[in-house]
MISE-852991 format. One record per residue (C-alpha): x, y, z. Coordinates in pm, whole numbers. Example, Ala and Ser with C-alpha at 12.3 -4.5 7.8 and 13.67 -1.06 7.14 Angstrom:
REM MISE-852991
xx	yy	zz
1230	-450	780
1367	-106	714
//
This chain:
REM MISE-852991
xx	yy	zz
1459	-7596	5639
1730	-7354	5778
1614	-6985	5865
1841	-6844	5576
1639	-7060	5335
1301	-7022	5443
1394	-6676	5491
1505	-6664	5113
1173	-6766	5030
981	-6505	5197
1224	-6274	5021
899	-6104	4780
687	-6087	5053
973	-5897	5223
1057	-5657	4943
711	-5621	4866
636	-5521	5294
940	-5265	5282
837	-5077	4931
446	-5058	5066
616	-4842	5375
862	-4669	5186
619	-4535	4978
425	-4367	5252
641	-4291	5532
530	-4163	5863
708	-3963	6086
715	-3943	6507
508	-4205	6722
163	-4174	6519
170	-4377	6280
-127	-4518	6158
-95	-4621	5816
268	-4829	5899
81	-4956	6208
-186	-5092	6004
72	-5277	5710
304	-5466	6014
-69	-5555	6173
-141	-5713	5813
141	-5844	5774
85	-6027	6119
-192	-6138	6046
-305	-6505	6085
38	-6577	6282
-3	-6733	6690
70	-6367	6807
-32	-6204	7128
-81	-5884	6950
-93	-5535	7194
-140	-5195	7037
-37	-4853	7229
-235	-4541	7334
59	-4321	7347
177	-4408	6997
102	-4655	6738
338	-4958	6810
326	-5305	6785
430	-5588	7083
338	-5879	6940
412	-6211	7176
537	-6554	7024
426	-6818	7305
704	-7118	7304
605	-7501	7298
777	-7514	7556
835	-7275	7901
1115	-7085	7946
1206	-6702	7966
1215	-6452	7712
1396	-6279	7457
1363	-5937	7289
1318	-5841	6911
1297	-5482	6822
1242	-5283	6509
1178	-4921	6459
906	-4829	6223
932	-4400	6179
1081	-4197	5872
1235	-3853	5882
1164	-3528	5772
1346	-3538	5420
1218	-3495	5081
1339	-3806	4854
1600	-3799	4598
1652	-4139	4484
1427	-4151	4146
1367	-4488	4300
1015	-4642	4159
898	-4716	4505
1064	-4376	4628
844	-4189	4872
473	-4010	4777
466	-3732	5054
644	-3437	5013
891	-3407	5295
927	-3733	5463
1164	-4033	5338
1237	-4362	5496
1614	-4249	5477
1767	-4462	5775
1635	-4746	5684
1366	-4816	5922
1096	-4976	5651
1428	-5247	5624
1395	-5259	6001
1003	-5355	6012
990	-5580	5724
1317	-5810	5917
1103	-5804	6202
784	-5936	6042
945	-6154	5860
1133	-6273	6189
783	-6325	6308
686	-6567	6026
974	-6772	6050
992	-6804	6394
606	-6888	6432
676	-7128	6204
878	-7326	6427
726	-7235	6722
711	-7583	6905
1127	-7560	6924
1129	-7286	7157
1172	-7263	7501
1026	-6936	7619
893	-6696	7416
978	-6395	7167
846	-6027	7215
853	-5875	6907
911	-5469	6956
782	-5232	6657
855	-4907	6778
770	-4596	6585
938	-4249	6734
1271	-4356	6716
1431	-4018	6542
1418	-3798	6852
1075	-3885	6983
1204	-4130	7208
982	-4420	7158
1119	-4692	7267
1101	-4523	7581
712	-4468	7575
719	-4839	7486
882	-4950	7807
598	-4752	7991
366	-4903	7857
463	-5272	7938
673	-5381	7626
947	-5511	7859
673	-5672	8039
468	-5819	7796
542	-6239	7799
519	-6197	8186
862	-6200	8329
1141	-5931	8223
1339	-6018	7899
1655	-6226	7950
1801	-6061	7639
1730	-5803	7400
1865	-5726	7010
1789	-5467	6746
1946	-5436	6458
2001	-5128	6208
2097	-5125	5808
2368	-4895	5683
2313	-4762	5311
2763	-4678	5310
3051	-4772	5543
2964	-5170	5550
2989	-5362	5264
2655	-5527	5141
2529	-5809	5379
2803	-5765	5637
2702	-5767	5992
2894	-5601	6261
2877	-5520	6609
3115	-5441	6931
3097	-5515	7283
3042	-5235	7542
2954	-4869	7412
2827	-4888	7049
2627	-4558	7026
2680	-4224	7173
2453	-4021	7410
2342	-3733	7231
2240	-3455	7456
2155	-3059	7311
2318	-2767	7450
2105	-2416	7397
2262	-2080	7490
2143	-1731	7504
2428	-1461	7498
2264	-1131	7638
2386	-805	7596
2325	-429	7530
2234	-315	7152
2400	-29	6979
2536	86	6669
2764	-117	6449
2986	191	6420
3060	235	6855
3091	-84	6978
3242	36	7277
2930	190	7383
2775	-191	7361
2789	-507	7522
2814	-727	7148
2667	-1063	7245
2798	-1238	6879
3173	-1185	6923
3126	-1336	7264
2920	-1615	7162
3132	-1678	6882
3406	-1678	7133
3264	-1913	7376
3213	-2134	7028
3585	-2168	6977
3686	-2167	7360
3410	-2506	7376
3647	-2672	7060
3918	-2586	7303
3797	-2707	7609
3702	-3028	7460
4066	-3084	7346
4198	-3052	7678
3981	-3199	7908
3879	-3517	7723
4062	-3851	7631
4067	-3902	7279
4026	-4220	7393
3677	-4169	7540
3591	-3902	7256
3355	-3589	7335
3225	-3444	7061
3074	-3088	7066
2899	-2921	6731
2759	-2624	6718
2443	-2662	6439
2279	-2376	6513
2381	-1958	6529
2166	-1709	6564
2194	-1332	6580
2184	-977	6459
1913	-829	6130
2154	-613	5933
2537	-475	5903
2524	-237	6105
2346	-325	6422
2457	-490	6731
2161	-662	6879
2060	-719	7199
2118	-1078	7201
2227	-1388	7042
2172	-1792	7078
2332	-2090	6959
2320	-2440	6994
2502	-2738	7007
2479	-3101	6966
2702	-3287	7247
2787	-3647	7173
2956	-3894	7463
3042	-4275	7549
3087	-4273	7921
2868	-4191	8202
3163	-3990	8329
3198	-3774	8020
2821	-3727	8002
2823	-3581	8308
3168	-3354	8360
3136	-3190	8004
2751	-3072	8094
2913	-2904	8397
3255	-2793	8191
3051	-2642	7885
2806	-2438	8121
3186	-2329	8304
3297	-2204	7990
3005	-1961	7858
2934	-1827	8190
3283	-1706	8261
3309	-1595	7870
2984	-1419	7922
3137	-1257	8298
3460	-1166	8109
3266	-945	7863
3007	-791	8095
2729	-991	7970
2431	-1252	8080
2374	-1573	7928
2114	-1857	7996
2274	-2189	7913
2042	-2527	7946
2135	-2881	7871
1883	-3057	7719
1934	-3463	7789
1874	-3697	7493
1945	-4038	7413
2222	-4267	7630
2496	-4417	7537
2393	-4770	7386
2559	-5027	7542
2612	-5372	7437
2646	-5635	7654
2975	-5802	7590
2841	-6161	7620
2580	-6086	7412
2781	-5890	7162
3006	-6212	7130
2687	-6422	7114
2556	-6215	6830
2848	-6265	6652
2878	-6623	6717
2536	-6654	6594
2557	-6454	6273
2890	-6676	6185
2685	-7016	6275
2391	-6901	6074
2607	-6744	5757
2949	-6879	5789
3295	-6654	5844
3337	-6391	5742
2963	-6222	5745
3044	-6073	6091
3274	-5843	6199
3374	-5683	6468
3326	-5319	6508
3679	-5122	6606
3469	-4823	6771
3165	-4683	6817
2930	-4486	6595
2901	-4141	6734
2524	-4155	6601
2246	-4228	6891
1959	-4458	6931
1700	-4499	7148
1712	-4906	7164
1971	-4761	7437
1702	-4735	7696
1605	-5113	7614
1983	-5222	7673
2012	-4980	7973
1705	-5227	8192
1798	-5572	7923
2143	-5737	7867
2150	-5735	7457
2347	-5633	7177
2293	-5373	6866
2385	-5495	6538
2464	-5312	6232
2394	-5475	5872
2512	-5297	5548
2284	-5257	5321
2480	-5052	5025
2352	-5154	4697
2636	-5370	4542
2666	-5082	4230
2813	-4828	4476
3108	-4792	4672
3032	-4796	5029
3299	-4551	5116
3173	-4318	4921
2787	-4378	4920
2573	-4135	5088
2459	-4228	5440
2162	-4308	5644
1977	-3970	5648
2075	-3840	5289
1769	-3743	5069
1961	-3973	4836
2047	-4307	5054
1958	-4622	4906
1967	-4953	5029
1941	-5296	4852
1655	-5530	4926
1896	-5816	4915
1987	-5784	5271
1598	-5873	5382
1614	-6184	5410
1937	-6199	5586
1828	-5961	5868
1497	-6135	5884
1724	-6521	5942
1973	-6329	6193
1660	-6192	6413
1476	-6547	6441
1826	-6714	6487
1916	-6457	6759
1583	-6527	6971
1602	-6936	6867
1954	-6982	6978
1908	-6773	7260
1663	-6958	7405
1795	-7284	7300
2081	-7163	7544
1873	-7045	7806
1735	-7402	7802
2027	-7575	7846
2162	-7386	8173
2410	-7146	7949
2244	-6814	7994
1900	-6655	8117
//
């Protein structure tokens, strides 16, 4: 039996794994409850099961019939902090928190990766670390994971690594798509503090107004951006965040903003941290004022391996048939943390859309929306890509073609 069609007959346990954590979402890298569903849904499998102390993940080991290296498997198990707006019947019981990118799609795949790979698990050659990560929105868990051995955890390094992530818009149901190279941003956070010298609204002269120069250096950052960056290796800087001021008629003593900073290149990363501080300081110098400026670094850029990209596609067409898998024109200017997997592991990062065929994926509303959906349907298919990924790959690994 093929893995789409053994796969397809998991496909209730699947949908019935991904409502049960929809239903109570967790947020950040404790969480317990989601811990304890992927450990029962483990259960009874040949798994070398580990458990973390510095959040509650899951490595779970798949030991090949055969020696050979390894290959990766990841799936991120956290929510967000949104409050649920799909009138869905298995829509989220906490105030506050919603599975709204997807990740309960993520951690069912996986498990149910797990099942069908244990099920052949004399084929392999080499074994299959399967990654359930919570902490993925901005607590950085996949790095806390690679401290604490994930990487590590069949013995030698992994020869490659893959994740995968569902899309409730853009994509068309079922369609996978990837790119090699950069196929997620770096997403750093840039925090100033414009300083000045309170007074009345009526004499500004007699001040030092810290909001018209911050929301100078605002527009003068739009402009820098413009002329210092390629379009072709896009910078994007938002500002999210403005603070200042209590009334009409007061100029305060100080005022902050910050800024989200999004990059594909090393390069960039690097010059427009040094350009952006340039540009406040000498707005800030120009108006007789202080400012404290910090850049606060996030996620890298997530890179995919181009052989492995092209492997990834090759396998989704073999698996599927033409036409399933695409290839991605550019990158997303979202971030992920699998990045720091990809960074130390040659692998690729795979999108799968996941709108529910009654909407129009241009116009659906995206992964973080209090009112994304995404269809069950693709379950199965994401589960039969993530065993065929780790089969394949070791089948070529075996037969002197990679690894």
């Amino acid at each position: 039996m093929s893995f789409t069609e053994a796969a397809q007959d998991m496909r209730d346990e699947l949908v019935r794994l991904r409502h049960s954590l929809h239903t109570t979402p967790e947020i950040g890298l404790n969480l317990p409850k989601t811990q304890e569903k992927v450990l029962t849904a483990l259960d009874g499998l040949p798994l070398e099961i580990t458990l973390g102390t510095a959040l509650s993940s899951v490595t779970a080991v798949l030991r090949g019939g055969r020696p050979g290296p390894a290959v990766l498997l990841r799936g991120d198990m956290d929510a967000l902090p949104v409050t649920e707006r799909t009138e869905l019947p298995y829509a989220s019981r906490i105030e506050g928190r919603m599975h709204a990118c997807g990740h309960d799609l993520h951690t069912a795949m996986l498990a149910g990766a797990a099942h069908l790979l244990s099920a052949r698990r004399e084929e392999l050659a080499g074994d299959v670390i399967f990654m359930f990560q919570p902490g993925e929105e901005g607590c950085e868990g996949a790095r806390y994971m690679i401290d604490e051995g994930v990487l590590d955890a069949a013995g030698d390094p992994p020869v490659a690594a893959y994740g995968m992530h569902v899309v409730s818009s853009v994509l068309p149901p079922g369609l996978f798509a990837s790119r090699p190279g950069p196929i997620m941003a770096a997403a750093d956070v840039f925090a100033v503090k414009v300083k000045g010298r309170g007074g009345h609204g009526s004499t500004p002269h007699l001040s030092r107004d810290p909001i018209q120069a911050g929301c100078e250096m605002v527009t003068a950052m739009q402009t820098m951006v413009t002329r210092t960056f390629d379009v072709f290796d896009p910078v994007v800087v938002t500002v999210g965040s403005f603070h200042g001021g209590s009334t009409d008629n007061v100029i305060p003593g100080e005022a902050q903003f910050e800024a989200t900073v999004r990059t594909f290149s090393v390069a960039n990363r690097t010059l427009v941290k040094r350009r952006l501080v340039e540009v406040v300081e000498a707005i800030a110098a120009a108006h007789d004022l202080k400012v404290e400026a910090s850049f606060g670094m996030g996620y890298p850029v997530t890179v995919n391996d181009s052989a492995e990209a092209a492997f990834a596609g090759a396998t989704a067409d073999g698996l599927f048939g033409p036409g399933r898998f695409v290839v991605s024109p550019r990158p997303v200017m979202g971030s992920e943390d699998f990045s720091y997997v990809l960074e130390r592991v040659p692998g690729a990062f795979v999108f799968l859309g996941a709108c529910p065929p009654d909407r129009d994926p241009a116009t659906a509303p995206y992964n973080h929306s209090p009112e994304a959906v995404f269809d069950d349907a693709v379950l199965p298919d994401g589960a039969a890509l993530y065993a065929s990924l780790a089969h394949e790959r070791l089948a070529a690994a075996d037969a002197g073609l990679g690894g």
